[in-house]
C-alpha positions in Angstrom: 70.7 89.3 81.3 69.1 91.2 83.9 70.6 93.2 86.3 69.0 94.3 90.3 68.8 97.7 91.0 71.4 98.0 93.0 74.8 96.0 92.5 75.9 94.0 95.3 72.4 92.8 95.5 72.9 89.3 94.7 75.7 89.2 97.1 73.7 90.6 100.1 71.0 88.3 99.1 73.4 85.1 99.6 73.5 86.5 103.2 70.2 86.8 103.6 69.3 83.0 102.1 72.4 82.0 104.5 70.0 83.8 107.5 66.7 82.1 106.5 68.5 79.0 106.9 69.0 79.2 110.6 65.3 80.5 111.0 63.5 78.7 108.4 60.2 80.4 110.1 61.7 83.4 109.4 59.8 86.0 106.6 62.2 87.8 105.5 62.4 90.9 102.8 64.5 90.9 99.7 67.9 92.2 99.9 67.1 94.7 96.9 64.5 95.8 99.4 66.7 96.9 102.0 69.5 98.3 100.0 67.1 100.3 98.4 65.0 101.2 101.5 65.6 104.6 102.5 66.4 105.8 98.7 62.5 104.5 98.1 61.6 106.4 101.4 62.9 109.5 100.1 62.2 109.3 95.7 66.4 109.4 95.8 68.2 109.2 92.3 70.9 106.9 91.5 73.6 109.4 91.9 77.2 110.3 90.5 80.1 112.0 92.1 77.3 113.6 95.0 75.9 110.5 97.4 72.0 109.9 97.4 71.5 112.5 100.4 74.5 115.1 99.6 76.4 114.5 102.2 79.3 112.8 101.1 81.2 114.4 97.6 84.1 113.3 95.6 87.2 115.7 95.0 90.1 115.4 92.6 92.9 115.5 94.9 96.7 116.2 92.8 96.7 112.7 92.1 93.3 111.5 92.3 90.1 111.7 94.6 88.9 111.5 97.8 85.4 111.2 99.0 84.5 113.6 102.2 81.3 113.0 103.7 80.4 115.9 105.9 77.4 114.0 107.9 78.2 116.0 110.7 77.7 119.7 111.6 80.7 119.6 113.6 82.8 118.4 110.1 82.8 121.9 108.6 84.5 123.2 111.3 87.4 120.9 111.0 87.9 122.4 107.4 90.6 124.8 107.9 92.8 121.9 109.8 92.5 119.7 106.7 93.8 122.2 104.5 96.3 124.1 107.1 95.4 127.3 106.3 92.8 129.9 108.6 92.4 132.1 105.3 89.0 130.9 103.0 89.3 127.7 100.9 86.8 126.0 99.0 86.7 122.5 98.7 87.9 121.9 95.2 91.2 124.5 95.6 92.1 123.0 99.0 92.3 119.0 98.2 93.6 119.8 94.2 97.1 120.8 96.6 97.1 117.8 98.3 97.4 114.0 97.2 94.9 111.5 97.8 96.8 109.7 100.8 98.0 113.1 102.3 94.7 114.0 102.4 92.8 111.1 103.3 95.5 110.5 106.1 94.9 114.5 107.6 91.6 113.9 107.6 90.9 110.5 109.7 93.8 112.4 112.1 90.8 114.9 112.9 88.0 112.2 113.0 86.6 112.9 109.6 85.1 110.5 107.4 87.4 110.4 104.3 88.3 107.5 102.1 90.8 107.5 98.9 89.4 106.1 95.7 92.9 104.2 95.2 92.6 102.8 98.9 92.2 99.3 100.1 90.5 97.9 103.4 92.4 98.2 105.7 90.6 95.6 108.3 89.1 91.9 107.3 85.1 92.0 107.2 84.7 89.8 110.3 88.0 89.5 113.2 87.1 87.5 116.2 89.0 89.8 119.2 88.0 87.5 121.9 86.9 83.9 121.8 84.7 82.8 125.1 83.4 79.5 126.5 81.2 77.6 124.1 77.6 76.7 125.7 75.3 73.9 124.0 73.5 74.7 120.9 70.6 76.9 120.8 67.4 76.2 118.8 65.2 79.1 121.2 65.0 82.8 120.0 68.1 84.5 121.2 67.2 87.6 122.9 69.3 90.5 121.4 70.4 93.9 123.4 70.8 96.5 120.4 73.7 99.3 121.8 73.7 100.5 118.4 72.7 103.6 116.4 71.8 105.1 112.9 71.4 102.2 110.3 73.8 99.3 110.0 73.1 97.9 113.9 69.6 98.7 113.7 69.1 96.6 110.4 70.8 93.9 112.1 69.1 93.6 115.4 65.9 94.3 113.2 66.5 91.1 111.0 67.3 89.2 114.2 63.8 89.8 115.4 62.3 89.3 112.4 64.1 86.1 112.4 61.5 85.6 116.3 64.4 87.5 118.5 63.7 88.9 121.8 65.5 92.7 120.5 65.8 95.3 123.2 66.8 98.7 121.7 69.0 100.9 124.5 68.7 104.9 124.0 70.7 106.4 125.7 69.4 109.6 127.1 71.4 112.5 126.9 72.6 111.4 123.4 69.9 110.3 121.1 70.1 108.1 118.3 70.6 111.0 115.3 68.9 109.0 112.9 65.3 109.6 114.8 65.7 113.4 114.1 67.3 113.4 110.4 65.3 110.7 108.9 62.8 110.1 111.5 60.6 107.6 108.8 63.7 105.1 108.5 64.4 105.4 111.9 61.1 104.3 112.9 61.2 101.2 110.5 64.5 99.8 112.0 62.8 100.4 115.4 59.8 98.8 114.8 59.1 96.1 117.2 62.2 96.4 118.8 61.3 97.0 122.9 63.0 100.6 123.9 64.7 101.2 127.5 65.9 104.6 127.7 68.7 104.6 130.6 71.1 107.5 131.2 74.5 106.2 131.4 76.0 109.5 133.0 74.5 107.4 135.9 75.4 104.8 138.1 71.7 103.5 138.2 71.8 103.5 134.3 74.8 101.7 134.2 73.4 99.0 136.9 70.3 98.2 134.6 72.7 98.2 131.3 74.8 95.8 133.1 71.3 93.5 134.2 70.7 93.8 130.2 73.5 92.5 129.2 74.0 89.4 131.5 70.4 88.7 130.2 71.4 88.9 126.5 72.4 86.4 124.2 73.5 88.9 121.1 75.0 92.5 121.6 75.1 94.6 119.2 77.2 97.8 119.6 79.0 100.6 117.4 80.3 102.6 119.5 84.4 104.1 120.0 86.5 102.1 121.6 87.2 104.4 124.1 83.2 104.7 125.1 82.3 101.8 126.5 85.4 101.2 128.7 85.0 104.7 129.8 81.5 103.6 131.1 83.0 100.8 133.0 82.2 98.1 130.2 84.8 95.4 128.9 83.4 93.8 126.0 86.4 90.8 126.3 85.8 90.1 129.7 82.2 90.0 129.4 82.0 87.5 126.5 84.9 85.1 128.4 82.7 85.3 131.5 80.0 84.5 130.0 79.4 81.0 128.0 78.1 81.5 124.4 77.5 85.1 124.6 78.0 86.7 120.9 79.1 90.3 121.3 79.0 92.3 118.1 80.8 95.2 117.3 80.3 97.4 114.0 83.3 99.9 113.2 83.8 101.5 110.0 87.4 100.3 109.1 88.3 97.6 112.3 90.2 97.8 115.0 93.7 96.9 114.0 96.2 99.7 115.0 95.5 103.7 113.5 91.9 101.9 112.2 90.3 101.4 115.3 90.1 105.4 115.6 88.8 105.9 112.0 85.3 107.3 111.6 83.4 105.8 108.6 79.6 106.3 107.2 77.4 104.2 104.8 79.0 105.9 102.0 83.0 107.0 102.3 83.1 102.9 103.9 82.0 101.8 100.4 84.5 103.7 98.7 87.3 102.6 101.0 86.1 99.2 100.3 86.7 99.6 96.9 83.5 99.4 95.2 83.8 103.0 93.3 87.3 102.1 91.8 85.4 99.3 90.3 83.1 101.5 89.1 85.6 103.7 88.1 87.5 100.4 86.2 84.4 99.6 84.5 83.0 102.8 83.4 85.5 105.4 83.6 83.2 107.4 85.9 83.6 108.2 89.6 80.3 108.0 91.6 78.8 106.3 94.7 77.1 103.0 93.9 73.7 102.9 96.3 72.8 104.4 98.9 75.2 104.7 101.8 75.6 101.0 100.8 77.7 99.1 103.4 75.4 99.9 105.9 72.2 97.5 104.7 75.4 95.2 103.4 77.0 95.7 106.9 73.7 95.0 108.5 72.3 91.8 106.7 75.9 90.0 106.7 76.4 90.7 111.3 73.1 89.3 111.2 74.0 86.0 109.9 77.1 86.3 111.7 75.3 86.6 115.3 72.7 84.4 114.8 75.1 81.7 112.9 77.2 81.9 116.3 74.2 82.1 118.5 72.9 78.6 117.1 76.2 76.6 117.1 76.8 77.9 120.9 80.6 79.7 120.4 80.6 83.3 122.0 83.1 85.6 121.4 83.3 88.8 120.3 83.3 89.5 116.6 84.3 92.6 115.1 82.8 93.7 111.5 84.9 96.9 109.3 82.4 97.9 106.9 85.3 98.9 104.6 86.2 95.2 104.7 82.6 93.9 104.4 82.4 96.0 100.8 86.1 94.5 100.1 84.8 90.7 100.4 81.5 91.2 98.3 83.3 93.5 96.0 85.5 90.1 95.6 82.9 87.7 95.6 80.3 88.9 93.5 80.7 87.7 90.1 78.2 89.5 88.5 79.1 92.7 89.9 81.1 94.2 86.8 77.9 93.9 84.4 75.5 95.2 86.9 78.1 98.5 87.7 77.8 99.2 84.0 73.8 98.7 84.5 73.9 101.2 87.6 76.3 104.1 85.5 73.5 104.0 82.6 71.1 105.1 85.3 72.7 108.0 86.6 69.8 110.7 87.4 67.3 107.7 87.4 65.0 106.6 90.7 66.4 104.1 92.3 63.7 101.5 92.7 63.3 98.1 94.4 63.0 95.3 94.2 62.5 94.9 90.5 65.1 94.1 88.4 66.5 96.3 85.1 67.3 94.8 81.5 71.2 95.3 81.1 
């Protein structure tokens, strides 16, 4: 038997054939390819209780573990909350006197982005929120307005124009995507091709030309809190029910259903909310990340075939992905995926290469 480098891959690859299928011009890569893209960027190891990058960490909480991923400055400071206590606590002391669900709980109340190893999604992987007016089929190339930043938009809206999309990429000045100053090599491979308009929103003439963008678009991609786009005068519902056939696609990290719509979630604490390390966990005894920051290529390739699927058959709406859901279905689905966890523990410490494939 042989196992991909990453598990999951098989899964994501289903998506991808489902996405060739509605371009068949299309040349696209291998999902081992992109779930191992920016680990093969960087030389990054397949790593155990520590993700790829270091950002995000596991901790034994008083009843069992919680992944914290401090991508953010700002996340440190937030520290002392979490615990309630000003006086100095290091990680380890502060969540062993706490349980998993207290603490993962405290945490998304501050914004952080913290999942429970014994958690489930809370959110479905795709929720329509808004249904518009159907338009004929389309056979052209849509063209595609990308409102999204860091990794799982921008893999999307890059496989859309690899698939001959018209993809405009919005940055918003003021507020830069972070991505082009962490990891400024990945950022410019999502960006590639892509035409950029930088507008600033804080303006009303920025906000004119956003609004001319998006009653050109066919696809819009956006991750952005709820709050932020309403705030800037933009109703994603009414847009897509004034509007026959547009697709309007939003990526959260956990949906949008009650206290989820206001949790954060990266790449990596998404994965483990989805379940995919208690997997791990019930096949190996171990508890480590699988990939890197993993639902966002998996997040990425499946609203891809979700926006272009819609965009062909002519039914707008808005669609709403939770990454932590996305993770749940392929966790589900993939039948292979117990064997190829075992395949990815035995690695630990090893490159993670693509896309060749490992004897298990």
């Amino acid at each position: 038997m042989i196992a991909p480098a990453i598990p999951l891959t098989r899964w994501a690859q289903g998506q991808l054939d489902a996405l060739a299928a509605l371009s068949p011009a299309a040349h696209l890569p291998e999902a081992g390819a992109l779930l191992a893209e920016r680990a093969v960027l960087h030389g990054l190891t397949v790593p155990g209780a520590v993700s790829c990058r270091g950002g995000c960490r596991f901790h034994r909480t008083r009843d069992g573990w919680v992944a914290l991923n401090l991508a953010r400055p700002s996340d440190r400071e937030l520290l002392p909350a979490l615990f309630q206590t000003d006086a100095p606590i290091d990680l380890a002391t502060g969540f062993a006197l706490l349980d998993e669900a207290e603490a993962v709980a405290r945490g998304r109340l501050l914004g952080m982005a913290i999942a429970g190893l014994s958690e489930r999604p809370a959110s479905p992987a795709l929720a329509p929120s808004a249904l518009g007016h159907d338009r004929p089929a389309q056979n052209r190339p849509p063209r595609v307005l990308d409102l999204s930043a860091l990794w799982a938009g921008p893999l999307a809206a890059r496989l859309l124009r690899l698939c001959g999309g018209e993809v405009t990429r919005i940055e918003s000045r003021g507020r830069e995507d972070r991505l082009r100053e962490t990891d400024p090599r990945h950022f410019t491979r999502l960006a590639e091709g892509k035409r950029t308009v930088a507008l600033d929103l804080r303006t009303a003439a920025g906000r004119d030309l956003l609004t001319q963008l998006i009653a050109q678009a066919d696809i819009v991609i956006e991750a952005a809190r709820p709050r932020a786009l309403r705030q800037l005068g933009f109703d994603a519902e009414a847009l897509v029910r004034a509007r026959p056939g547009l697709v309007w696609l939003t990526i959260t990290g956990h949906g949008i259903a009650g206290e989820a719509t206001n949790w954060v979630g990266f790449g990596d604490d998404t994965s483990v909310a989805g379940g995919l390390s208690a997997r791990l966990h019930a096949q190996t005894g171990q508890v480590g990340f699988v990939g890197d920051a993993i639902a966002d290529p998996l997040t990425g390739i499946f609203a891809a075939r979700a926006a272009l699927e819609r965009y062909r058959t002519g039914h707008g709406g808005r669609l709403i992905v939770a990454m932590s859901g996305l993770v749940g279905e392929a966790v589900a689905q993939d039948p292979h995926l117990s064997q190829d966890l075992v395949a990815w523990n035995a690695r630990r410490g090893q490159p993670i290469l693509a896309p060749e494939a490992v004897p298990c």
